[in-house]
CHARMM-style PDB file with segment names, atoms N, HN, CA, C and O in Angstrom:
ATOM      1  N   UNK     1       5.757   2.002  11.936  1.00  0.00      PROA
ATOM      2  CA  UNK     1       4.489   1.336  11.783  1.00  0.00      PROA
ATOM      3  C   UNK     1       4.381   0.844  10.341  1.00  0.00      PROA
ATOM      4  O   UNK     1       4.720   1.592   9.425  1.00  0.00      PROA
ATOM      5  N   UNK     2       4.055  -0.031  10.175  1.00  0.00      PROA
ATOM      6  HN  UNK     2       3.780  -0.639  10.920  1.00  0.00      PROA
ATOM      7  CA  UNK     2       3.605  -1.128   8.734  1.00  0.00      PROA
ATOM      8  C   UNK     2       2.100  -0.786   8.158  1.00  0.00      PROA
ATOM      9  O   UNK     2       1.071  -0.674   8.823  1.00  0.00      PROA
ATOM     10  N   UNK     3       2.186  -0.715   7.396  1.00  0.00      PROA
ATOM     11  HN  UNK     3       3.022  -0.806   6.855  1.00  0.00      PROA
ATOM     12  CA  UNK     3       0.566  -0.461   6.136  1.00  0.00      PROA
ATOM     13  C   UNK     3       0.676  -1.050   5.198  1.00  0.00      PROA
ATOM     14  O   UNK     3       1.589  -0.896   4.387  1.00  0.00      PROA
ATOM     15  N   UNK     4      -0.485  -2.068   5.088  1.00  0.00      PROA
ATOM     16  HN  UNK     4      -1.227  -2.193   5.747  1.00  0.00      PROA
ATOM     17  CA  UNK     4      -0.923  -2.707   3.671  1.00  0.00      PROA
ATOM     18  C   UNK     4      -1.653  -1.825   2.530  1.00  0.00      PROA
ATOM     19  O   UNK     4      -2.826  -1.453   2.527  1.00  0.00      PROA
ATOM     20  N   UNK     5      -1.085  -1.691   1.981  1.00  0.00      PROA
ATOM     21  HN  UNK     5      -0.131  -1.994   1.983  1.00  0.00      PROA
ATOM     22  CA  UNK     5      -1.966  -0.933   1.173  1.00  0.00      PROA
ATOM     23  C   UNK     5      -2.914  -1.863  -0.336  1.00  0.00      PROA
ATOM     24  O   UNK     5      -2.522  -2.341  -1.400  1.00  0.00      PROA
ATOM     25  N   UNK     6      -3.621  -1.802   0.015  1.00  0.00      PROA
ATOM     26  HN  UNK     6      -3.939  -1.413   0.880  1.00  0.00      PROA
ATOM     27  CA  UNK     6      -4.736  -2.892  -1.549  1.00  0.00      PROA
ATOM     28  C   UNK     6      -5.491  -1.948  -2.162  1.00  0.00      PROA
ATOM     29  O   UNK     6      -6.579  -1.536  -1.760  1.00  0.00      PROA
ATOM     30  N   UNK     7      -4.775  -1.527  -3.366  1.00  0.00      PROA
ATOM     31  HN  UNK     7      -3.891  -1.862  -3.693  1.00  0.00      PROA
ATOM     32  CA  UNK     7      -5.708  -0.856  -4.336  1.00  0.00      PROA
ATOM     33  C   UNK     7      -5.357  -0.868  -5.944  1.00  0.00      PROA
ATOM     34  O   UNK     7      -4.185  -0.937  -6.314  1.00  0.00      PROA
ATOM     35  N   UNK     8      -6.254  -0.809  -6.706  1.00  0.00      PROA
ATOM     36  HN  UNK     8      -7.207  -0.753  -6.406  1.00  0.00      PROA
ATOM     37  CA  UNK     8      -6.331  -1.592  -8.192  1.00  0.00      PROA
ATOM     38  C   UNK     8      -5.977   0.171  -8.780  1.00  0.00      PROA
ATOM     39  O   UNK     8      -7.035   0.169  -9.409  1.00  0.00      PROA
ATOM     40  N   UNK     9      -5.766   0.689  -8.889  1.00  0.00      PROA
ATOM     41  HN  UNK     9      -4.906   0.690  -8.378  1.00  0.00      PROA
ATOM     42  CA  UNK     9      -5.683   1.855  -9.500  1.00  0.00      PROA
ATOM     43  C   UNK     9      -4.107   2.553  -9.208  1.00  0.00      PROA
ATOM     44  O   UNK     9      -3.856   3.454  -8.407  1.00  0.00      PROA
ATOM     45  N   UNK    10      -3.278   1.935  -9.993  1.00  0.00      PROA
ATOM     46  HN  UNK    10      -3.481   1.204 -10.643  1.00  0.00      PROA
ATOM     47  CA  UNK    10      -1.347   2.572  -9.547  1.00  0.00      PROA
ATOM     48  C   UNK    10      -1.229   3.725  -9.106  1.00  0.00      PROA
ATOM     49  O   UNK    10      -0.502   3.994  -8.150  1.00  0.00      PROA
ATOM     50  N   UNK    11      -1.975   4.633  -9.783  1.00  0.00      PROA
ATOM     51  HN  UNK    11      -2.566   4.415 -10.560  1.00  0.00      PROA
ATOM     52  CA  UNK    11      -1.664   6.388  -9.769  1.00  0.00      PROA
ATOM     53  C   UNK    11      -1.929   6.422  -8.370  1.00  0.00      PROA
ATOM     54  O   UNK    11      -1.044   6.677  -7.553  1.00  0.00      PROA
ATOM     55  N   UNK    12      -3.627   6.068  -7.922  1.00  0.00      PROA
ATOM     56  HN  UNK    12      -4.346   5.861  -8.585  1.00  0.00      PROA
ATOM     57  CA  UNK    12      -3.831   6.278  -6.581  1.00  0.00      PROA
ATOM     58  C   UNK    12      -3.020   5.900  -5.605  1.00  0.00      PROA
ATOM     59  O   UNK    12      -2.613   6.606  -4.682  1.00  0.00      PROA
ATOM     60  N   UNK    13      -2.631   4.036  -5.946  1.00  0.00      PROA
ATOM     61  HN  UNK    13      -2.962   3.463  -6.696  1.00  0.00      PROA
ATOM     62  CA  UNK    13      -1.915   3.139  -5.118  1.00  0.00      PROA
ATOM     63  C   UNK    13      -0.507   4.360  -4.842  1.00  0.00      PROA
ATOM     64  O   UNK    13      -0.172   4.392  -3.658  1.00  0.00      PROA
ATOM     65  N   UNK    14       0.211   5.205  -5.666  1.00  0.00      PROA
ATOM     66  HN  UNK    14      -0.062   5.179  -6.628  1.00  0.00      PROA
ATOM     67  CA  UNK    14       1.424   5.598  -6.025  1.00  0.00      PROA
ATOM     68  C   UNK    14       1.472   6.546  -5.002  1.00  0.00      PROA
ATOM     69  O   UNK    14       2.213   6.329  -4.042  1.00  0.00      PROA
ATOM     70  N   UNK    15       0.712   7.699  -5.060  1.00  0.00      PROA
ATOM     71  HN  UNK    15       0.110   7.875  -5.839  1.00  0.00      PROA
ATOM     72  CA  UNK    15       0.122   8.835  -4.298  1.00  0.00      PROA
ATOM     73  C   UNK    15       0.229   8.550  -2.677  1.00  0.00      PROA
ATOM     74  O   UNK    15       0.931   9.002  -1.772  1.00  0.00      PROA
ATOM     75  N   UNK    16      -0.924   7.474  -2.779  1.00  0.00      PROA
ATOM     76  HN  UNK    16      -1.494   7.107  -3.514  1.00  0.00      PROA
ATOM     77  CA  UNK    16      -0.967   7.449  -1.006  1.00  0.00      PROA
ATOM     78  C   UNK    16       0.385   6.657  -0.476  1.00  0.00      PROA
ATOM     79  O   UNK    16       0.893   6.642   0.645  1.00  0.00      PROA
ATOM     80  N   UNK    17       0.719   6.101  -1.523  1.00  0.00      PROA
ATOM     81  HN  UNK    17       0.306   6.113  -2.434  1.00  0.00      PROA
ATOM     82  CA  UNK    17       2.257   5.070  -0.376  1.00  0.00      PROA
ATOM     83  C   UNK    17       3.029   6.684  -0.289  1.00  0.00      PROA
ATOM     84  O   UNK    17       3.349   7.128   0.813  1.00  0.00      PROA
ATOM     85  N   UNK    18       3.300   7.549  -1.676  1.00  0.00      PROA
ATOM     86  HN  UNK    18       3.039   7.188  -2.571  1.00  0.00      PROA
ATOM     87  CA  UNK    18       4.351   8.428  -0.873  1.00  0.00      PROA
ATOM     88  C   UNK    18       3.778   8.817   0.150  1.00  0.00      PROA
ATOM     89  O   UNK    18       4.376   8.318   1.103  1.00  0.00      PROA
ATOM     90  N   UNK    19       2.805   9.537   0.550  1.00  0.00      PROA
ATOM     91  HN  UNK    19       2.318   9.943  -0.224  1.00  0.00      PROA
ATOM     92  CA  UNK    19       2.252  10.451   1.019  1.00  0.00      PROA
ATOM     93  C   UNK    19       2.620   9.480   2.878  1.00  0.00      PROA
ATOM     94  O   UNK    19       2.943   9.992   3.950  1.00  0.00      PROA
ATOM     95  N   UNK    20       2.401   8.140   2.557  1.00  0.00      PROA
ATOM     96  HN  UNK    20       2.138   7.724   1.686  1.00  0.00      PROA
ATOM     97  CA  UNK    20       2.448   7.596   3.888  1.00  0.00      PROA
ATOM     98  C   UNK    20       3.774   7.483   4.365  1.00  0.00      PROA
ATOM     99  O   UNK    20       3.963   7.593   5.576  1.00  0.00      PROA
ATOM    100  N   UNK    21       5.005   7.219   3.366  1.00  0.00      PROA
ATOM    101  HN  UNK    21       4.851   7.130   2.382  1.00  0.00      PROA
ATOM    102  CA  UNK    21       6.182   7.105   3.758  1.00  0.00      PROA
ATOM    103  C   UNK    21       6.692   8.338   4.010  1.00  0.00      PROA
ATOM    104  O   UNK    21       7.559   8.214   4.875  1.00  0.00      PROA
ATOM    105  N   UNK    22       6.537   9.767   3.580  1.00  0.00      PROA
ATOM    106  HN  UNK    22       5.832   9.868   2.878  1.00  0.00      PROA
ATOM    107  CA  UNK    22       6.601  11.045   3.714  1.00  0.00      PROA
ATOM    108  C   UNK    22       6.147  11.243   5.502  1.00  0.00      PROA
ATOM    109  O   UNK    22       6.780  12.045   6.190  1.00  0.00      PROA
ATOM    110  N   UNK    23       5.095  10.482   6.047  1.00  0.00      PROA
ATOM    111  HN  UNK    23       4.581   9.830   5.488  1.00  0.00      PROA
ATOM    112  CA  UNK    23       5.354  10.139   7.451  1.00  0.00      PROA
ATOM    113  C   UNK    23       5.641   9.260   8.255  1.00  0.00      PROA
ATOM    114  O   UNK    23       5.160   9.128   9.381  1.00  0.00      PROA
ATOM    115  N   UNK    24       6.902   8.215   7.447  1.00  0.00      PROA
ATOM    116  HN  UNK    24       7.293   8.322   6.533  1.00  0.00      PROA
ATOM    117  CA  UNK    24       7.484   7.612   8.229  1.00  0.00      PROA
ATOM    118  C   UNK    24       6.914   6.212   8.304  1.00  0.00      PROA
ATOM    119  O   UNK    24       7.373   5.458   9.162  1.00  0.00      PROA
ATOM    120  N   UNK    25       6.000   5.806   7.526  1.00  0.00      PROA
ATOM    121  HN  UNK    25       5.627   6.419   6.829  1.00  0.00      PROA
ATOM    122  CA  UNK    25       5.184   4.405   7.685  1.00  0.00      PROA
ATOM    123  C   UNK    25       6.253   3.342   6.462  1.00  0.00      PROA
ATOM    124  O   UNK    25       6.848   3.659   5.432  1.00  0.00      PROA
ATOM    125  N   UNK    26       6.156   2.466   6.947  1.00  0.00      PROA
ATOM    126  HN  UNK    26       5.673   2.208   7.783  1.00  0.00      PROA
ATOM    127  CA  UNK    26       6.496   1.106   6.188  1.00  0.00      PROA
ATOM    128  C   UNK    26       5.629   1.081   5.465  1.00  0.00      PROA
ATOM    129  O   UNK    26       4.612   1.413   6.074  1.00  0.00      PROA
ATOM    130  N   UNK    27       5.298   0.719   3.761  1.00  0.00      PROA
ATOM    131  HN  UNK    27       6.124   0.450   3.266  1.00  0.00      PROA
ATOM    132  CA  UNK    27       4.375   0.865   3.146  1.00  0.00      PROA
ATOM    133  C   UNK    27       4.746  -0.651   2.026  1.00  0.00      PROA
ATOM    134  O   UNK    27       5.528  -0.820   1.090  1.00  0.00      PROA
ATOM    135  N   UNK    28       3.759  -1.513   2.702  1.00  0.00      PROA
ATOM    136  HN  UNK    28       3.124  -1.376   3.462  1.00  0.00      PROA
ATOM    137  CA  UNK    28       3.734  -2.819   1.614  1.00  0.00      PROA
ATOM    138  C   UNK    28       2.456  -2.500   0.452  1.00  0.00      PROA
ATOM    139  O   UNK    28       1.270  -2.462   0.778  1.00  0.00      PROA
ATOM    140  N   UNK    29       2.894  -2.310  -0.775  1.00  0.00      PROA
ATOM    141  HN  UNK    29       3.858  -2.340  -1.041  1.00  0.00      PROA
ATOM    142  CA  UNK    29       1.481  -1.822  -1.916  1.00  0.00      PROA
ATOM    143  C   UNK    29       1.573  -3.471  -2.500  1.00  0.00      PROA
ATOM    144  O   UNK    29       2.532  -4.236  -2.597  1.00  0.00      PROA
ATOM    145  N   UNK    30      -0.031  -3.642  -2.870  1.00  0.00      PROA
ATOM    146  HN  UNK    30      -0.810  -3.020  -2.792  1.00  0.00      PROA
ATOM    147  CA  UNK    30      -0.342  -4.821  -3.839  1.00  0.00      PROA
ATOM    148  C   UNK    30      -1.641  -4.323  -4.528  1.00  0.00      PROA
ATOM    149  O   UNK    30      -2.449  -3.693  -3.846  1.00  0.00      PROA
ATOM    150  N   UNK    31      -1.953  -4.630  -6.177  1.00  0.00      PROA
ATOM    151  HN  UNK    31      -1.296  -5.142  -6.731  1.00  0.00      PROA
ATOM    152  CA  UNK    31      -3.451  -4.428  -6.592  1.00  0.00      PROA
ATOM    153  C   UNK    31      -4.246  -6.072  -6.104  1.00  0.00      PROA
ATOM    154  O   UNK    31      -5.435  -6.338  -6.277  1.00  0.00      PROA
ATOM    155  N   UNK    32      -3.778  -6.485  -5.822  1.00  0.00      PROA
ATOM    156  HN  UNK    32      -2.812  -6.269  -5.682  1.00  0.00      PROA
ATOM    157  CA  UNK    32      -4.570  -8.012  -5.655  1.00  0.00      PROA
ATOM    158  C   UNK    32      -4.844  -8.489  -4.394  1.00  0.00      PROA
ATOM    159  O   UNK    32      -3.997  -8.995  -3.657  1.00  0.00      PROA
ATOM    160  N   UNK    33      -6.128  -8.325  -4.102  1.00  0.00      PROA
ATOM    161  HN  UNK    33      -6.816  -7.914  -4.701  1.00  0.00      PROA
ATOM    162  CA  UNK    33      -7.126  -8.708  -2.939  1.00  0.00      PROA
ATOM    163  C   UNK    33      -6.200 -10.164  -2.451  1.00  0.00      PROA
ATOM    164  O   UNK    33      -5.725 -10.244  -1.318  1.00  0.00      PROA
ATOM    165  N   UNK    34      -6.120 -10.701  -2.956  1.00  0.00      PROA
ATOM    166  HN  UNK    34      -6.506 -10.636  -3.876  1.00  0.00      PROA
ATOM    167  CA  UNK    34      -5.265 -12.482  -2.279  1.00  0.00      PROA
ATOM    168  C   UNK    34      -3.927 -12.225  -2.071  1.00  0.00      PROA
ATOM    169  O   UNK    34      -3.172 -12.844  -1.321  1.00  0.00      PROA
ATOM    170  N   UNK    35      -3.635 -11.142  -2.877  1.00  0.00      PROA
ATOM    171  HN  UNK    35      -4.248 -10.640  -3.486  1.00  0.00      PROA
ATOM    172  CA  UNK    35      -2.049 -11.196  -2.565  1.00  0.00      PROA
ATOM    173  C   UNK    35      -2.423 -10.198  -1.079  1.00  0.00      PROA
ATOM    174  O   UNK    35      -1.906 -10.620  -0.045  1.00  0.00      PROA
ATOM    175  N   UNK    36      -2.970  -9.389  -1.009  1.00  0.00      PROA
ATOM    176  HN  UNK    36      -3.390  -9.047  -1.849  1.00  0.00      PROA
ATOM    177  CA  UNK    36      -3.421  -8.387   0.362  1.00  0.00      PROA
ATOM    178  C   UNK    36      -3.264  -9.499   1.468  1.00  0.00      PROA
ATOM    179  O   UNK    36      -2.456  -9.428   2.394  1.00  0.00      PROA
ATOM    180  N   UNK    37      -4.058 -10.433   1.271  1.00  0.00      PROA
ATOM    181  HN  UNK    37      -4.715 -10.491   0.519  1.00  0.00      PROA
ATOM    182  CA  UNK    37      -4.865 -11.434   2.580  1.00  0.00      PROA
ATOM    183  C   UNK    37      -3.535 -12.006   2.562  1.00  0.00      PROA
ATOM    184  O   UNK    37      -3.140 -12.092   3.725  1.00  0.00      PROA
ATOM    185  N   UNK    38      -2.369 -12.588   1.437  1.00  0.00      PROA
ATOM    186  HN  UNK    38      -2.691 -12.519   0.493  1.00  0.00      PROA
ATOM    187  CA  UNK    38      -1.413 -13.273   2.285  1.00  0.00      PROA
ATOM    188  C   UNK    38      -0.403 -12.386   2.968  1.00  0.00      PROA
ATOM    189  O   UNK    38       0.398 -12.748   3.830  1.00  0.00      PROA
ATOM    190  N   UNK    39      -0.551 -11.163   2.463  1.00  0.00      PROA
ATOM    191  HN  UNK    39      -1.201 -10.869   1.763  1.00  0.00      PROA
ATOM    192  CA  UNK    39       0.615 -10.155   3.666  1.00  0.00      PROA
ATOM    193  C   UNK    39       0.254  -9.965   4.162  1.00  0.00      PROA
ATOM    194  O   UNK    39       0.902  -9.333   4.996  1.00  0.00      PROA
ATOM    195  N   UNK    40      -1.037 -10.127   4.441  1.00  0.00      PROA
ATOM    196  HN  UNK    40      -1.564 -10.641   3.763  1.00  0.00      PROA
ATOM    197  CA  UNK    40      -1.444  -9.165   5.872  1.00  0.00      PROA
ATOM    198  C   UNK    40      -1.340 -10.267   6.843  1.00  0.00      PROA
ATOM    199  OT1 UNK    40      -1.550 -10.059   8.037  1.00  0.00      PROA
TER     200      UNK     40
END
C-alpha cells in the first residue's frame, strides 16, 4: 500500500515514514502542500 505523507516539520515527517515502512507501506514524504497535490 502507498502513503503520501505532507508535513512541514522533518523530525515528525522522519518518525512517521519509519514507523509506516516498519509496516510495510510505500512511503512518498514531501513538506510542500503543491508538491503533495501533484503526487497524489
Amino acid at each position: 500500500m502507498r502513503v503520501l505523507l505532507i508535513e512541514d516539520d522533518s523530525a515528525t515527517a522522519q518518525s512517521i515514514e519509519l514507523m509506516l515502512k516498519s509496516e510495510n507501506f510505500n512511503v512518498y514524504t514531501t513538506d510542500l502542500g503543491e508538491e503533495g497535490i501533484d503526487l497524489g
